[in-house]
FIVOKOL-526011 format. One record per residue (C-alpha): residue in three letters; x, y, z. Coordinates in steps of 0.05 Angstrom, whole numbers. Example, Ala and Ser with C-alpha at 12.3 -4.5 7.8 and 13.67 -1.06 7.14 Angstrom:
2
@code:ALA&px:246&py:-90&pz:156
@code:SER&px:273&py:-21&pz:143
***
This chain:
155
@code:UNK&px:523&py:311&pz:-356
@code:UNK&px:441&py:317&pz:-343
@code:UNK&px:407&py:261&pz:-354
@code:UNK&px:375&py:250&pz:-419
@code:UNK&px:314&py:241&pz:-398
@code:UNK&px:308&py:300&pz:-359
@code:UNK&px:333&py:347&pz:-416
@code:UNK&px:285&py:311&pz:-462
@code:UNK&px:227&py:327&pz:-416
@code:UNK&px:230&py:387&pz:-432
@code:UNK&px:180&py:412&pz:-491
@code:UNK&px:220&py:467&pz:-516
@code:UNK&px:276&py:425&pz:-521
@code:UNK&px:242&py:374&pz:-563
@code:UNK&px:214&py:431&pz:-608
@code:UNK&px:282&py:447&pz:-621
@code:UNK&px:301&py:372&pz:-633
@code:UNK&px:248&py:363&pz:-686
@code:UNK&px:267&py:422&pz:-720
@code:UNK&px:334&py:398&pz:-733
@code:UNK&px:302&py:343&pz:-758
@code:UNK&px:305&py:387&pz:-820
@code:UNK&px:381&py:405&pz:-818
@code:UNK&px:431&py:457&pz:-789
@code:UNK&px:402&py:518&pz:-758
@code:UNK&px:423&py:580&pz:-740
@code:UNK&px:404&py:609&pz:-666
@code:UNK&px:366&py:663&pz:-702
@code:UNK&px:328&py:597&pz:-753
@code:UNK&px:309&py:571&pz:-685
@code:UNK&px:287&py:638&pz:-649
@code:UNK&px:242&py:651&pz:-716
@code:UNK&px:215&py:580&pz:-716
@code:UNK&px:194&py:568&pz:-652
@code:UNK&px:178&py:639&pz:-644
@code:UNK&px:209&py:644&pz:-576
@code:UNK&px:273&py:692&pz:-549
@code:UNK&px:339&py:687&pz:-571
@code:UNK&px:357&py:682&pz:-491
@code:UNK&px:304&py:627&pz:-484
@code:UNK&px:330&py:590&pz:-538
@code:UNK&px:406&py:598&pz:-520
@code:UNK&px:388&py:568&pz:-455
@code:UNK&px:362&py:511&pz:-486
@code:UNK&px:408&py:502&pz:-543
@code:UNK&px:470&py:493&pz:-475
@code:UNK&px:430&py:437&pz:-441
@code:UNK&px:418&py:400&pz:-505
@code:UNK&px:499&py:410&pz:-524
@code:UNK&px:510&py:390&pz:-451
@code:UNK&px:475&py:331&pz:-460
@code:UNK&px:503&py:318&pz:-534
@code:UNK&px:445&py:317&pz:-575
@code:UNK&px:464&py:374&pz:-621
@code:UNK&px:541&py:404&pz:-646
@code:UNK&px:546&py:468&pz:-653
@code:UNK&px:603&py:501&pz:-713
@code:UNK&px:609&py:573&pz:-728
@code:UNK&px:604&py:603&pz:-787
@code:UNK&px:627&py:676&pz:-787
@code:UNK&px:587&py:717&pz:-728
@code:UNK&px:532&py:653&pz:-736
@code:UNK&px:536&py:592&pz:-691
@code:UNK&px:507&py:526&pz:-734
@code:UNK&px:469&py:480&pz:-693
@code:UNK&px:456&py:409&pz:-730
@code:UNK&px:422&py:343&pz:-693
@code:UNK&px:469&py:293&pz:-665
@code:UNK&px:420&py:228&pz:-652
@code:UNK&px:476&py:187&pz:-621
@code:UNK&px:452&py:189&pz:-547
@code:UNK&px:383&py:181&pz:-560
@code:UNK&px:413&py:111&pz:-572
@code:UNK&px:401&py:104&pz:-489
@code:UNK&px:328&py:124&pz:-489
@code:UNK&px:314&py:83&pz:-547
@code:UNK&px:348&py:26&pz:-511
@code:UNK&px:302&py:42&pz:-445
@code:UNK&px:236&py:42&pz:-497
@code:UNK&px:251&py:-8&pz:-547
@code:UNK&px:230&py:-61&pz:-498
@code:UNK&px:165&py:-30&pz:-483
@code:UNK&px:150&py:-18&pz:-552
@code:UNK&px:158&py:-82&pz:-571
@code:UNK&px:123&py:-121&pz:-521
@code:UNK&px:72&py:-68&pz:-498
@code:UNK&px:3&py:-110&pz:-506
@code:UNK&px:-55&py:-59&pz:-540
@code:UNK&px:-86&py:-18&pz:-503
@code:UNK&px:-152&py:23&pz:-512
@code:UNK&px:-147&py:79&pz:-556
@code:UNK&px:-84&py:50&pz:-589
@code:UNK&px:-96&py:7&pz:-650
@code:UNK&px:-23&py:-21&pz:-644
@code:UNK&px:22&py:-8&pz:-587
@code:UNK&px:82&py:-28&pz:-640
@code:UNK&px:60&py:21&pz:-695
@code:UNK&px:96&py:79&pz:-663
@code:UNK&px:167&py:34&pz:-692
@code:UNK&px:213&py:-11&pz:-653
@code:UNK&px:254&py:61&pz:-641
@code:UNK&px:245&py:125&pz:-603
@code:UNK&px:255&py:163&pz:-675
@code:UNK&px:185&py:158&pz:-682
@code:UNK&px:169&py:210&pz:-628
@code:UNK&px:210&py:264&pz:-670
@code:UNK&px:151&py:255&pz:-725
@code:UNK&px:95&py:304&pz:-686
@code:UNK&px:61&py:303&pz:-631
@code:UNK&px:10&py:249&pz:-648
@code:UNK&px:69&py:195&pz:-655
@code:UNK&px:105&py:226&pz:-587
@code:UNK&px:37&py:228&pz:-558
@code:UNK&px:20&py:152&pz:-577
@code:UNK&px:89&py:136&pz:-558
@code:UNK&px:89&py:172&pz:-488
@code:UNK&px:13&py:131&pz:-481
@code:UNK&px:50&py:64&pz:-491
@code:UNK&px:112&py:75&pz:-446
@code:UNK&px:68&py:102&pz:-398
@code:UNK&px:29&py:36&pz:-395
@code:UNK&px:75&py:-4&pz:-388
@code:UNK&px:121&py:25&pz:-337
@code:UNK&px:48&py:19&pz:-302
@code:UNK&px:39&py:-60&pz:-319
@code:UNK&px:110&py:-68&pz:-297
@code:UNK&px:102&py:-24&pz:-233
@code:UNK&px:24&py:-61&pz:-218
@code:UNK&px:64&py:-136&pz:-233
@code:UNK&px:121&py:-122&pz:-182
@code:UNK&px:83&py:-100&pz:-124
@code:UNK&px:35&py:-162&pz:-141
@code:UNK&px:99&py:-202&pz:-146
@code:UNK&px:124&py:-173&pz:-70
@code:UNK&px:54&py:-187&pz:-40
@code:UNK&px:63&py:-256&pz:-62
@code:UNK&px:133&py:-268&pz:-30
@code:UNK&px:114&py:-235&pz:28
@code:UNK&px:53&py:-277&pz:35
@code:UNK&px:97&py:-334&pz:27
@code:UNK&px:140&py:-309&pz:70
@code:UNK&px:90&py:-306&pz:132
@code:UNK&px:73&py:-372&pz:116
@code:UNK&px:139&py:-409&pz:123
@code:UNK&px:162&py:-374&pz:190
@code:UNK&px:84&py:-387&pz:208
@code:UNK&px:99&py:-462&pz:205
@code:UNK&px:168&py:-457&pz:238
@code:UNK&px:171&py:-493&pz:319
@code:UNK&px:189&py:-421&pz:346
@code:UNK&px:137&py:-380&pz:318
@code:UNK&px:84&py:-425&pz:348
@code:UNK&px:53&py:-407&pz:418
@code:UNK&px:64&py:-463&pz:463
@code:UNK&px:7&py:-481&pz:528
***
């Protein structure tokens, strides 16, 4: 299975995701609404069954393609810490408003956008305190073997 996040990178993919937001869809519903190929969207439609976030049940020559949120359950689980103890940042009123959940992304693009801005920022904080956090040790590190008999140059 691809990972989630990968197939969620993907904008088309999302598209398609929001629009079942608003129930079942044909192939054709989805080709008309996103205004895109019926190959194109095919293509999509079998990653995003690969990965589980849609079931797809046919009715007659039609194939039915509803929203199954259940794995979004593990990206929600990645971002739900970020959201909630993301500090504000410029441009941001409130790094919480997006919602404690990853749900609020399927809204539009401003919510996705804000939410993308926050996780973003924080994967940064985290990434900025860890390699402060590795300079200290190894500082620390150079100082104990500094003070040990054997590193010291003897006359």
């Amino acid at each position: 299975m691809a990972d989630i996040f990968d197939v969620l990178a993907e904008p088309t993919r999302r598209d398609i995701l929001r629009r079942l937001l608003d129930g079942e869809a044909s192939v054709g519903d989805l080709v008309d609404a996103l205004g895109l190929t019926q190959p194109t969207v095919s293509k999509h439609l079998a990653q995003l069954r690969d990965a589980e976030l849609v079931t797809v049940r046919e009715d007659g020559r039609n194939r039915i393609y509803a929203l199954r949120p259940a794995p979004l359950g593990t990206v929600d689980a990645w971002l739900t810490p970020f959201l909630e103890g993301a500090p504000s940042t410029e441009g941001v009123d409130d790094a919480t408003d997006a919602g404690p959940t990853i749900f609020a992304a399927w809204a539009g693009a401003e919510a996705g956008d804000r939410v993308g801005r926050v996780a973003a920022d924080a994967a940064h904080q985290a990434r900025t305190a860890i390699e402060a956090a590795q300079e200290k040790i190894q500082g620390a590190q150079k100082r104990v073997v500094d003070k040990m008999p054997w590193s010291r140059d003897v006359d």
